[in-house]
C-alpha positions, 0 to 999 in steps of 0.5 A: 379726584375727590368730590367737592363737600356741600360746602365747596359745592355751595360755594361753587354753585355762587360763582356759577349763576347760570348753572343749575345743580342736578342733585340727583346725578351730582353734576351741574347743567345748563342749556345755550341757545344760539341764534341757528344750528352753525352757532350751536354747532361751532359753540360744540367745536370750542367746548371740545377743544377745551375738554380734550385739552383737560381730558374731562368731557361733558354729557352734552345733547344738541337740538337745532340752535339749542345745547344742554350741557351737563357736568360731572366727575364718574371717576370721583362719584359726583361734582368736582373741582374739574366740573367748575373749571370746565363750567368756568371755562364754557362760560368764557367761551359765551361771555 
């Protein structure tokens, strides 16, 4: 796995509007928020079943109703393919 060039990244970040990138980790992020701790928590089950499925796991922190996602490939040393499919993945899930 390779990671994405500035260009790719560029083009990627364009089609993901609600993610920021994190140029210091290389990786995007992004914060949900739900109406209460059960919402949060069952958003968590469905993220989980989607990375367990690609074997691609984010770094992820939850605080009451709130979740912070953040994406990166440690195997490629940055933002790949697999952190975009995994964001476009998450976002079907809230959308």
């Amino acid at each position: 796995m390779e990671p994405l060039s500035q260009a790719e990244r560029a083009d990627a970040l364009d089609g993901l509007p609600d993610w920021d990138h994190d140029a210091a980790r290389d990786a995007i992020v992004r914060s949900f928020t739900f109406d209460n701790f059960s919402q949060a928590f069952a958003f968590m089950t469905q993220v989980a079943l989607l990375a367990e499925k690609a074997d691609h796991h984010p770094e992820w922190s939850n605080i009451y109703n709130r979740v912070d996602i953040l994406l990166t490939t440690h195997d490629a040393g940055g933002l790949s393919e697999r952190d975009i499919d995994m964001a476009q993945a998450i976002d079907a899930l809230v959308e």
